[in-house]
C-alpha positions as a printed Julia matrix, in Angstrom:
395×3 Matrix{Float64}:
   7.98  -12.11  39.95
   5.41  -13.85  42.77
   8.14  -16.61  42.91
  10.95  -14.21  43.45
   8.75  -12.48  45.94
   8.44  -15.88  47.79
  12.04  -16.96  47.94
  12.66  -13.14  49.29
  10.26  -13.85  52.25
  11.98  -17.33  52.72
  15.63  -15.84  52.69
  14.48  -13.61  55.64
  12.66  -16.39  57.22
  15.99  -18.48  57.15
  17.97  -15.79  58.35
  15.56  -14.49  61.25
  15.84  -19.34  62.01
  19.9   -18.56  62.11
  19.64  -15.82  64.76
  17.7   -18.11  66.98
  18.95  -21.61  65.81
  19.1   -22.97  69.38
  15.56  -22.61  69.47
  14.95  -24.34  66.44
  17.63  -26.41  66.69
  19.27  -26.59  63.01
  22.64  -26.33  62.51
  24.15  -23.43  61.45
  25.74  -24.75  58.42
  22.6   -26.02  57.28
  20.81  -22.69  58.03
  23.8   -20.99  55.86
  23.26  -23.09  52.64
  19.28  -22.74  52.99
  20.05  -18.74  53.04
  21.95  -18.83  49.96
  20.12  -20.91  47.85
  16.73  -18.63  48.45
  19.16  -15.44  48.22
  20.26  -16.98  44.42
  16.76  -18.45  43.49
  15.51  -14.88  44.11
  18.19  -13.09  42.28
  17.02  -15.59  39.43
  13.97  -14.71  39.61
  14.29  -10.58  39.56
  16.58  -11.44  36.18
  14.43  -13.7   34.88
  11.36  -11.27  35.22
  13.38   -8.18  34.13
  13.29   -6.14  37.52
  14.36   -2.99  35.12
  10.73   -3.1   33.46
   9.21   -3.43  36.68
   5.34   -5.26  37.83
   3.5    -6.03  40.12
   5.43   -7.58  43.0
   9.03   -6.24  41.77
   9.96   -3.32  43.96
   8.85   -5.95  47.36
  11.0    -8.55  46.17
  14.02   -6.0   45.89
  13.18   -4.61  49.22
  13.05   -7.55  50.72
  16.02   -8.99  48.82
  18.02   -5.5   50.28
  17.42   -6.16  53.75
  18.3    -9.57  53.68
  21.78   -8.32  52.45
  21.98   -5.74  54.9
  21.73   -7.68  57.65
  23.83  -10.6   56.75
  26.86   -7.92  55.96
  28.57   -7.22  59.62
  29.89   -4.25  57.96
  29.23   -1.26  55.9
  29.29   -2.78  52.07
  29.57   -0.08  49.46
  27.34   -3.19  47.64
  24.65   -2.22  49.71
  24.44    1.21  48.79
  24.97    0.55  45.22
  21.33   -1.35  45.43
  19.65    0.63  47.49
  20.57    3.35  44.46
  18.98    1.06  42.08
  16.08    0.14  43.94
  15.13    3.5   44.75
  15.41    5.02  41.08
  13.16    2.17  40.27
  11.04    3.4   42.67
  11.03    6.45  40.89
  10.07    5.07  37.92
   7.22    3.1   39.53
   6.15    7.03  40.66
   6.27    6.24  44.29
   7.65    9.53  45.07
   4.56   11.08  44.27
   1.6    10.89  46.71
  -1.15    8.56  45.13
  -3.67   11.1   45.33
  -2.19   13.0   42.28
  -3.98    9.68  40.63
  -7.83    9.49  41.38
  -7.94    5.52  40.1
  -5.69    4.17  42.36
  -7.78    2.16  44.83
  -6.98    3.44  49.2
  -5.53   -0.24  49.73
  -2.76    0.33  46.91
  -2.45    4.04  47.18
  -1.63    3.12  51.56
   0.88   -0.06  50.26
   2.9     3.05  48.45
   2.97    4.99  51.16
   4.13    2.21  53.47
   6.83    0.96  50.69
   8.04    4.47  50.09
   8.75    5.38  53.83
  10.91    2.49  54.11
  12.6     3.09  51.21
  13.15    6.65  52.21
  14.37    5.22  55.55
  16.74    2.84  53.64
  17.83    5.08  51.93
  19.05    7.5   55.09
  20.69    4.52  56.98
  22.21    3.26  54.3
  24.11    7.04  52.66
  24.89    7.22  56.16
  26.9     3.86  56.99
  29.34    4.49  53.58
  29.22    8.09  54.08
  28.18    9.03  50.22
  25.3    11.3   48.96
  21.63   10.09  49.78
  19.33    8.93  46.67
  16.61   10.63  47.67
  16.42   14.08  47.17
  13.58   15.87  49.51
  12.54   18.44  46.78
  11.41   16.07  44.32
   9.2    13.83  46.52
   5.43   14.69  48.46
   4.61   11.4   49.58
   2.81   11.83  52.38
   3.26    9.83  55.82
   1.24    6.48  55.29
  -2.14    6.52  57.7
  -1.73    4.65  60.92
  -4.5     1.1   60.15
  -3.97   -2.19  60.86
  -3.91   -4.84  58.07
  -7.99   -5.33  58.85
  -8.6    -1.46  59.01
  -8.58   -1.36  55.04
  -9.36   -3.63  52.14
 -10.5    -3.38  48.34
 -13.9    -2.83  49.65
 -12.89    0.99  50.76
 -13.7     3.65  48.73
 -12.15    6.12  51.09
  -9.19    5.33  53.61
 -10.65    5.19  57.61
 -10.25    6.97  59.92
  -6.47    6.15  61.02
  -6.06    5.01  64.9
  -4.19    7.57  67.12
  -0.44    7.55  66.42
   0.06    7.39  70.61
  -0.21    4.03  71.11
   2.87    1.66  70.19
   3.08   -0.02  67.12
   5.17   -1.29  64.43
   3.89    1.22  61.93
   3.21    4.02  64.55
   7.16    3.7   65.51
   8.28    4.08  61.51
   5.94    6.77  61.34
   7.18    9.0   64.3
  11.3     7.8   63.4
  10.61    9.68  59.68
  10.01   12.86  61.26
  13.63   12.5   63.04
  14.96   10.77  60.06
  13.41   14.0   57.89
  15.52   16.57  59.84
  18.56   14.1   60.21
  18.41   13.89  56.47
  18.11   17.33  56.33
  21.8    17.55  58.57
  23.11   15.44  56.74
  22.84   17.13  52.85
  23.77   20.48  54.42
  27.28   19.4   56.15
  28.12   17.2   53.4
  30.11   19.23  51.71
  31.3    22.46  54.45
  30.59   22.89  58.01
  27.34   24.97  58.25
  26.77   28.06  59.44
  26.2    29.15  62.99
  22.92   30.65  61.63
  22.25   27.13  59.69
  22.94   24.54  62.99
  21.11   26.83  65.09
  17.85   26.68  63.07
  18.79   22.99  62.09
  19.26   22.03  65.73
  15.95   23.7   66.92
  14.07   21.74  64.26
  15.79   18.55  65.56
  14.98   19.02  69.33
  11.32   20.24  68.15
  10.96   16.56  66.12
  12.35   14.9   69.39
  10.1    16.79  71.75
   6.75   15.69  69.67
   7.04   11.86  69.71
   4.94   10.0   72.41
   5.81    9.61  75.8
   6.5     6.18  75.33
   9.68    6.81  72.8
  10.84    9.25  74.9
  13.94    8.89  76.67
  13.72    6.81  80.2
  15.77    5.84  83.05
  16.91    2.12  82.7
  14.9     1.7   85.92
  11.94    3.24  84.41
  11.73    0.8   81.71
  11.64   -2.53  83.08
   8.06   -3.22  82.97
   8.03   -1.72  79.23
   7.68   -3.78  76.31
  11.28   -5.28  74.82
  10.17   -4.1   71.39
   9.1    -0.57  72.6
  12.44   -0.03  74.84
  14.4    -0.96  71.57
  12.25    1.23  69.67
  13.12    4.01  72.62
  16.99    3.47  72.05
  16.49    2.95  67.89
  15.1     6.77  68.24
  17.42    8.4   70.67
  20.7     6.96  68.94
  19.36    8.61  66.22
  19.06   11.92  67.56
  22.24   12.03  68.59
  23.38   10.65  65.57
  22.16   13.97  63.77
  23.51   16.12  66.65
  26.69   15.27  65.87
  26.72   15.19  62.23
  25.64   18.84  62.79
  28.39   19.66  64.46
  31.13   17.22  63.19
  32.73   19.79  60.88
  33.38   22.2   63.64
  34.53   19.51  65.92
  37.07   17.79  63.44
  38.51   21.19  63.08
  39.14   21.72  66.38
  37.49   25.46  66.22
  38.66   27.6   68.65
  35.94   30.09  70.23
  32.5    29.56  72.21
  31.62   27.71  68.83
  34.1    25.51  68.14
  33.91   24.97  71.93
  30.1    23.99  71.64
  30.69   21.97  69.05
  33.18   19.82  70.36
  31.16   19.4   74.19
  28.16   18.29  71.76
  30.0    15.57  69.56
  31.62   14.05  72.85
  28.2    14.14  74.82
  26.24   12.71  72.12
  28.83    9.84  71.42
  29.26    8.95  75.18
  25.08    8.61  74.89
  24.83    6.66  71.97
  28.26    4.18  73.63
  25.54    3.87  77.14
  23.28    2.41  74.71
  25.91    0.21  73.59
  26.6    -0.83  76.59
  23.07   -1.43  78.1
  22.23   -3.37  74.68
  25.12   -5.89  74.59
  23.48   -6.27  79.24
  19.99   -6.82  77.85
  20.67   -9.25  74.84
  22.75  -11.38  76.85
  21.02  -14.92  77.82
  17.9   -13.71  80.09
  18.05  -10.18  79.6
  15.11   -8.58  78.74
  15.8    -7.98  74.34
  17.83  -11.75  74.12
  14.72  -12.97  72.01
  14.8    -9.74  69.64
  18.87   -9.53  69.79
  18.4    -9.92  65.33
  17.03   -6.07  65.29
  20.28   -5.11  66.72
  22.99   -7.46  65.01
  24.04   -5.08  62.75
  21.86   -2.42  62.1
  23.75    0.34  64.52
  27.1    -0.92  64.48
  28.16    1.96  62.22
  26.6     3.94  64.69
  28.82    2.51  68.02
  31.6     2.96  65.42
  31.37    6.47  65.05
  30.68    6.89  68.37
  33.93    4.86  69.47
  36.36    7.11  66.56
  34.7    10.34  68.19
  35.54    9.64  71.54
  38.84    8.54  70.56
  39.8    11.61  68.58
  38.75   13.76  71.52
  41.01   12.33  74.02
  43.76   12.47  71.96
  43.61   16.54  71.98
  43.26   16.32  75.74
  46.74   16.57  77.19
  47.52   13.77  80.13
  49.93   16.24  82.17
  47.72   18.42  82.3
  46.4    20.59  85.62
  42.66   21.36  84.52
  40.63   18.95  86.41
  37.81   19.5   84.38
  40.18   18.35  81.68
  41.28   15.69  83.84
  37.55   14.52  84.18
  36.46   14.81  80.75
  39.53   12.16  80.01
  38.59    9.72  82.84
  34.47   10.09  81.64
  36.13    8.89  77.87
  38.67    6.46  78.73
  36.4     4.65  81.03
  33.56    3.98  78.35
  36.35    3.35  75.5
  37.55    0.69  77.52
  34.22   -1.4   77.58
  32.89   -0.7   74.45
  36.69   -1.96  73.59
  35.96   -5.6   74.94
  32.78   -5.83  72.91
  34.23   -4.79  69.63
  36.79   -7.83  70.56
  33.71  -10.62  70.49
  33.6    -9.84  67.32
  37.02   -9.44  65.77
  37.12  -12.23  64.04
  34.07  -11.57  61.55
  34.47   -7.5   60.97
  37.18   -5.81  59.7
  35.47   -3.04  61.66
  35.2    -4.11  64.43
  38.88   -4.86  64.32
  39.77   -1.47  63.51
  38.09   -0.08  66.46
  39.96   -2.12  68.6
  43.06   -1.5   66.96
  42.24    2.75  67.52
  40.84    2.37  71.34
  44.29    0.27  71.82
  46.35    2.85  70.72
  45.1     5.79  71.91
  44.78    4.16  75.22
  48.25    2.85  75.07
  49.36    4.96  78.13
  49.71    2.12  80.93
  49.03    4.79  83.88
  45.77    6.03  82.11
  44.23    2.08  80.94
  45.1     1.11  84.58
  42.31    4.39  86.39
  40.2     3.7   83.29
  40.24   -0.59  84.42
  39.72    0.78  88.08
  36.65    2.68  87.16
  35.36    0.05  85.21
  35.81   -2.99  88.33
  34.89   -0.24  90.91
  31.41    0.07  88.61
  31.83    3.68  87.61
């Protein structure tokens, strides 16, 4: 399985060369073929080991093998969720849903590697239920594994009897980041089994969106939200981070309060609701549109623009089919000029985030259909040609 393991690392080392191939200057084509000769060498090699009776090494090389696949898919691929599924009940064979400490012999190096491989299968796992809209794997009530400790790669070893002291979880890291994004993910996962099946109660989003904005209010300052102009001397990684975090809180305020909106409840709740879902997918479309600004040659995340390739375009999708299904209930004759307003602040974003989902027409069926729904919900000639003013004018 150590061989599978290596052509795992190699498929994402090809794939991370084909997002910056100018820089290494291969060709594409040649980048392709490497990527799907290590992708089949390691599928070989998870057969050829039996990945169903797993060892040591197994459960890495399907990780690993996973996120390959998820990033080369532009799309949402019910595939994808079909192996997270498996790779997570293996997982649970393997006992990684149980803190190590239930097990006195396991050494602090391993029992910290479980940890670490168990919160990003958890976070898989959320992402993934999410983007095809099925049930999560994971179920909360059967799992205690703890948060992993916040050490470096030389804060631990097999020396260690006892795990260190962990570093403070304020300062920005890799691990630090993943850390503080499971508490959101925890209550977002939380949203997301209760309105799977019926829109919650009032009594249910209330506590659920309290618990949210408590998760949200105890991360660091630096993942807090910040003013674009705020930013500019912050790290790339860390203002991606910022966005990675915030997207996702919307993400769960409107999965709260989806049910009510696609309803169209009447009432102060149903009202609510429905200002929430449009405020939080006009957010999450900003981010859209000051991510495609800052991956662009020279901006500021061009040399990180692989993080973002595909990993929230189910996330600008929703967004976009939100925002279109609430200006179609808003009535184009009509006198309200806060009605009036809230149509101009939708059409105006649509019609941007619109020419990006074009770039990419041609390799997503998704992206496709977005443009196809923007196109015909803005198909009113009087209403594209304010929204193309506002857009020229800067608004």
């Amino acid at each position: 399985m150590w061989i599978g393991l290596l052509f795992s690392v190699m498929s994402m080392s090809t794939f991370l060369q084909q997002q910056n191939s100018e820089a290494f200057g291969l060709p594409i084509e040649e980048t392709q073929e490497m990527l799907e000769s290590y992708r089949t060498l390691t599928i070989h090699c998870l057969v050829t080991a039996n990945y169903l009776q797993p060892s040591r090494h197994t459960i890495e090389t399907l990780i690993l093998h996973f996120a390959v696949d998820q990033n080369v898919n532009v799309d949402a691929d019910i595939g994808n969720w079909l192996l997270i599924g498996l790779v997570v009940r293996i997982a649970l064979r393997m006992g990684l849903h149980r803190d190590p400490s239930h097990w006195p012999n396991i050494r602090p190096l391993q029992a910290e590697l479980r940890r670490r491989i168990w919160i990003a299968l958890y976070q898989m796992d959320f992402f993934t239920s999410t983007q095809v809209g099925l049930p999560r794997i994971i179920k909360d009530s059967q799992c205690d594994t703890r948060p992993p400790a916040h050490l470096f790669d030389d804060d631990i070893s097999f020396e260690h009897d006892e795990i260190p002291s962990e570093r403070s979880l304020t300062d920005p890291t890799p691990l630090s980041f993943i850390i503080h994004r499971n508490k959101i993910i925890k209550v977002a996962g939380e949203i997301y089994d209760v309105t799977e099946a019926a829109p919650p109660s009032h009594a249910t989003i209330s506590i659920l969106s309290t618990k949210l904005q408590s998760a949200l209010d105890d991360l660091p300052p630096w993942l807090q939200a910040k003013p674009s102009q705020a930013s500019i001397a912050d790290n790339p990684v860390t203002m991606l981070n910022r966005i990675f975090v915030n997207i996702l809180f919307h993400k769960a305020m409107y999965t709260l309060h989806k049910q009510n909106f696609l309803k169209s409840m009447v009432g102060e709740e149903g009202i609510e609701s429905s200002n929430i879902c449009v405020n939080s997918a006009l957010s999450i479309l900003e981010h859209q549109h000051r991510l495609s600004e800052e991956m662009e040659p020279c901006g500021l995340m061009f040399n990180i623009r692989w993080k973002v390739a595909t990993s929230l375009n189910h996330e600008f999708l929703q967004a976009t089919m939100m925002l279109c299904l609430a200006l179609t209930r808003i009535n184009a004759d009509t006198a309200d000029e806060n009605a009036l307003q809230l149509r101009q602040n939708i059409t105006v974003p649509l019609l941007f985030t619109k020419g990006l989902w074009v770039k990419n027409t041609e390799r997503s069926s998704e992206a496709r259909r977005a443009v196809e729904v923007i196109t015909a919900v803005l198909k009113d000639p009087n209403e594209l040609n304010k929204a193309e003013t506002s857009v020229s004018d800067g608004k």
